[in-house]
TORTI-414193 format. One record per residue (C-alpha): residue in one letter; x negated, y negated, z negated. Coordinates in steps of 0.001 Angstrom, whole numbers. Each point is the difference from the previous one (the first is absolute). Layout:
% residues N
> r  px  py  pz
> A  X  Y  Z
...
END
This chain:
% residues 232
> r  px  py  pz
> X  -24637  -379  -3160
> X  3056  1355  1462
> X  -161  3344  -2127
> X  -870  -2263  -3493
> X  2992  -2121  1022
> X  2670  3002  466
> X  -1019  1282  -3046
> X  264  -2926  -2049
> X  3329  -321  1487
> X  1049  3597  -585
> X  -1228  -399  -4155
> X  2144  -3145  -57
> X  2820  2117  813
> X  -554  2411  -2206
> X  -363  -2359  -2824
> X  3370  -2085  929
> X  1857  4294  358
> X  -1783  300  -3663
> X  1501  -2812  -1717
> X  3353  208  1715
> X  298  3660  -1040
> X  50  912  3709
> X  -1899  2899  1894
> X  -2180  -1070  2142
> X  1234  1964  2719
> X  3692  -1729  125
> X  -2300  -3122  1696
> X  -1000  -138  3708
> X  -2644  -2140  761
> X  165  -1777  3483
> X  -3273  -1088  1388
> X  1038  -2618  2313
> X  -2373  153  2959
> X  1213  -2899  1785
> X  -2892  -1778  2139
> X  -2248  2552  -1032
> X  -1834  2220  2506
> X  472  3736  212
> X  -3304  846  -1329
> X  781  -1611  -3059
> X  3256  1850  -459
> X  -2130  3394  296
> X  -2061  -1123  -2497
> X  2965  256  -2334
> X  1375  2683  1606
> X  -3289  2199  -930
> X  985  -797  -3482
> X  3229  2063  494
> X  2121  -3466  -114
> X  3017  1029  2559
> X  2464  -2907  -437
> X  -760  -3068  2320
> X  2078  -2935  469
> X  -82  -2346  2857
> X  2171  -3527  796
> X  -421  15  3696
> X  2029  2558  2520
> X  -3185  -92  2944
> X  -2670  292  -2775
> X  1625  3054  -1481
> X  439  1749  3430
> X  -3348  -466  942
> X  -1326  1367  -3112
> X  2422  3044  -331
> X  -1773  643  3374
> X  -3193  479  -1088
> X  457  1291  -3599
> X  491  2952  -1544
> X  3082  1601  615
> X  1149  378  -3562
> X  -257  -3416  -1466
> X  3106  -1380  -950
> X  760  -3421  1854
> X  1928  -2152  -2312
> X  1645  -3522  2808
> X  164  -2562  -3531
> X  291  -2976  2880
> X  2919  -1825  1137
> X  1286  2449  2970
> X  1206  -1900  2977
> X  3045  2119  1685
> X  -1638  -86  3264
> X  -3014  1708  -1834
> X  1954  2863  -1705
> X  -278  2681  3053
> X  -3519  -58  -216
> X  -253  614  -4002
> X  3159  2578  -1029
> X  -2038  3475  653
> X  -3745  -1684  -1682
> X  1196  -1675  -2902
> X  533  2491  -3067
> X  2221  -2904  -1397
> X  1164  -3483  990
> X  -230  -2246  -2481
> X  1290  -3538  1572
> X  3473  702  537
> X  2240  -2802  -1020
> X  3136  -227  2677
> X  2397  2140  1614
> X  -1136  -885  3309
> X  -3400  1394  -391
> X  1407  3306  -2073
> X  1959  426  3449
> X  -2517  -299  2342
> X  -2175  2627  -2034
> X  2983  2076  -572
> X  56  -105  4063
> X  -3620  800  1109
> X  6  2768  -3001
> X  2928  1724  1859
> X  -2211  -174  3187
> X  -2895  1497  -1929
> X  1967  2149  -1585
> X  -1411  -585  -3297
> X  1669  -2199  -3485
> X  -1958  -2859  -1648
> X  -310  -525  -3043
> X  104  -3968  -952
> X  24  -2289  -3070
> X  2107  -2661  -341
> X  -2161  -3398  -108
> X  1266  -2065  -2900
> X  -948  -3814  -442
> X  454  70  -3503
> X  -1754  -3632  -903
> X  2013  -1410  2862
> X  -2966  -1355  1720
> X  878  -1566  3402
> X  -3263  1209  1884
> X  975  3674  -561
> X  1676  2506  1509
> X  2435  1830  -1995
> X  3653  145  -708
> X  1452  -1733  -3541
> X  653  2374  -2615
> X  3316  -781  -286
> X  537  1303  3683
> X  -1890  3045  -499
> X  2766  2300  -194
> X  2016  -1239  2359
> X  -2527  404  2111
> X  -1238  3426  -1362
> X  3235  1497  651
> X  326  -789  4083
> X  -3238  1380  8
> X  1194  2948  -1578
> X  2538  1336  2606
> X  -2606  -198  2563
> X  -1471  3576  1679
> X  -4212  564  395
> X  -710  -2765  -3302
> X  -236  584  -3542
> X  92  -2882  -2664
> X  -3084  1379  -2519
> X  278  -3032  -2323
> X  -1392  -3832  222
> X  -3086  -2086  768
> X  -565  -3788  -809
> X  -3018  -1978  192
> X  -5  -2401  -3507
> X  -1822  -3556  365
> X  -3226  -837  380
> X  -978  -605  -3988
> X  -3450  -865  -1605
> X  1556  2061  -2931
> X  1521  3259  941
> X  1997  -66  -3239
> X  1989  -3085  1866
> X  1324  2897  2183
> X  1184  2729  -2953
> X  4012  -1605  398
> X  -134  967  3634
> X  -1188  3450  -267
> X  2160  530  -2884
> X  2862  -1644  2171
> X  -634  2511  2539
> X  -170  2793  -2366
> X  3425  -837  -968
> X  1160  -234  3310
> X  -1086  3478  820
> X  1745  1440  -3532
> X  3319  -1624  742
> X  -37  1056  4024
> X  -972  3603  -780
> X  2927  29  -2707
> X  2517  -331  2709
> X  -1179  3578  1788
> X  539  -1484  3441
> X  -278  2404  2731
> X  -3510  788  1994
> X  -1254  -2541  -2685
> X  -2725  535  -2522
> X  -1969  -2352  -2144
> X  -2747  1691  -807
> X  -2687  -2742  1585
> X  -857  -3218  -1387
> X  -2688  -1506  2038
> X  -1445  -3042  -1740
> X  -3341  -1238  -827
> X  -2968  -1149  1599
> X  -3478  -747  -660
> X  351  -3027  -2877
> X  3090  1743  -1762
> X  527  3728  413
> X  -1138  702  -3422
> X  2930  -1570  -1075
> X  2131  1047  2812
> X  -387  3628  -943
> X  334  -1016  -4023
> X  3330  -714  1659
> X  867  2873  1904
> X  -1349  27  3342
> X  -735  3077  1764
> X  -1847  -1288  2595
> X  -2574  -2986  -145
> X  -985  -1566  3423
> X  -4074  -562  -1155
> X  -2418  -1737  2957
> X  -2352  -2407  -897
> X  -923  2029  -3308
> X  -860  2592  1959
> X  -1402  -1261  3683
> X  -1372  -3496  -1311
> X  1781  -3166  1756
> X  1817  450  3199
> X  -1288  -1022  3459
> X  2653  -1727  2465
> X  -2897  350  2976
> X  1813  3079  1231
> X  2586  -983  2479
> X  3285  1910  -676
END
C-alpha cells in the first residue's frame, strides 16, 4: 500500500509540473514521517525517496539514529530554542524559523558545531492565530537580522495554508507567498536566497505547486493517517 500510495503521489506531481510548465525536478517532495515507525520510513526509502520531514526534535533524533546515513532530515515543526542544539548538524534544512530569537540560538549551537544551517522563514500568510509564523508584512524586517548572522543561511520561506475542504480555497496564499519570495529576492540581500518555497500538504499541493512551490510537505497521502500513540 505504501509503494501504490508514493506513486500515486509522485504522478500527481508530475501532472501539477505538466500543466504549470514546470520540470518535475524543480519540486522536492517531503514525506513527512511524523509518528511513523522506522520500518515504514525504509519502506520508502527502498523506493529511492531521500527527503523526509519530521515536526518533532526527539522523534527526528531517534530516527536519524537508526537510518540510513544519507537521508535528508527535513525539522518542518515548530523548533523550541532549548531544542535547537540537538537538531543544527541532522537537519538538512529548518523549516520553522519565524523570530530572531530562535535564528540566534541556531546561529549559536552552529558555531559550536561548526557547521551553517540553512532555514526558511515561516510565514503565516492567512493570519491564522493557531499558527506559528511571522506576518508577511514583517518578513523582511525580520529576514534581514537574520541575514547578518554567521553559521545560518536564509534559503527562502515555508507557511502552512488552512485547513480547507477545497484546496483551491488556499491558491491566494500560495500565490501570496510566491510574491513574497519574488519581491524579497529582488532586494539581493546578503547570505539570502529565495530559491525555496515550501508549501503544500496532502489536500492542496497540487495547487500549491500550480503556484510555485518547490517543496510540498506530503504525509497522510503517502503513510495513511497519523498515529499520536507514539510518545514524543
Amino acid at each position: 500500500m505504501l509503494k501504490e500510495n508514493f506513486e500515486e503521489v509522485e504522478e500527481r506531481i508530475a501532472a501539477a509540473c505538466k500543466r504549470s510548465g514546470r520540470a518535475r525536478e524543480e519540486v522536492t517532495l517531503i514525506a513527512v514521517s511524523k509518528t511513523k515507525p522506522a520500518e515504514m520510513i525504509r519502506d520508502i526509502y527502498d523506493l529511492g525517496h531521500r527527503d523526509f520531514g519530521e515536526n518533532k526534535v526527539q522523534e527526528l533524533t531517534a530516527k536519524y539514529g537508526i537510518l540510513p546515513g544519507d537521508i535528508r532530515w527535513h525539522l518542518i515543526g515548530h523548533l523550541q530554542t532549548n531544542k535547537v542544539k540537538y537538531i543544527v548538524d541532522k537537519a538538512c534544512l529548518i523549516h520553522s524559523v519565524d523570530s530572531l530569537k530562535l535564528a540566534q540560538t541556531i546561529s549559536r549551537e552552529a558555531g559550536k558545531h561548526g557547521c551553517c544551517v540553512p532555514v526558511l522563514i515561516e510565514v503565516n500568510v492567512a493570519g491564522e492565530e493557531s499558527k506559528f509564523g511571522v506576518s508577511p508584512v514583517e518578513t523582511e524586517e525580520l529576514i534581514r537580522q537574520i541575514a547578518g548572522l554567521p553559521g545560518i543561511s536564509v534559503r527562502g520561506l515555508m507557511t502552512i495554508a488552512p485547513n480547507v475542504s477545497n484546496a483551491e480555497e488556499n491558491r491566494p496564499v500560495f500565490r501570496k507567498l510566491r510574491e513574497l519570495s519574488v519581491d524579497i529576492g529582488g532586494k539581493n540581500i546578503n547570505n539570502v536566497t529565495m530559491s525555496v518555497l515550501s508549501m503544500g500538504m496532502t489536500g492542496d499541493y497540487e495547487v500549491a505547486i500550480e503556484e510555485g512551490a518547490t517543496m510540498v510537505r506530503v504525509g497522510t497521502g503517502i503513510f495513511g493517517q497519523r498515529s499520536y500513540s507514539i510518545q514524543n
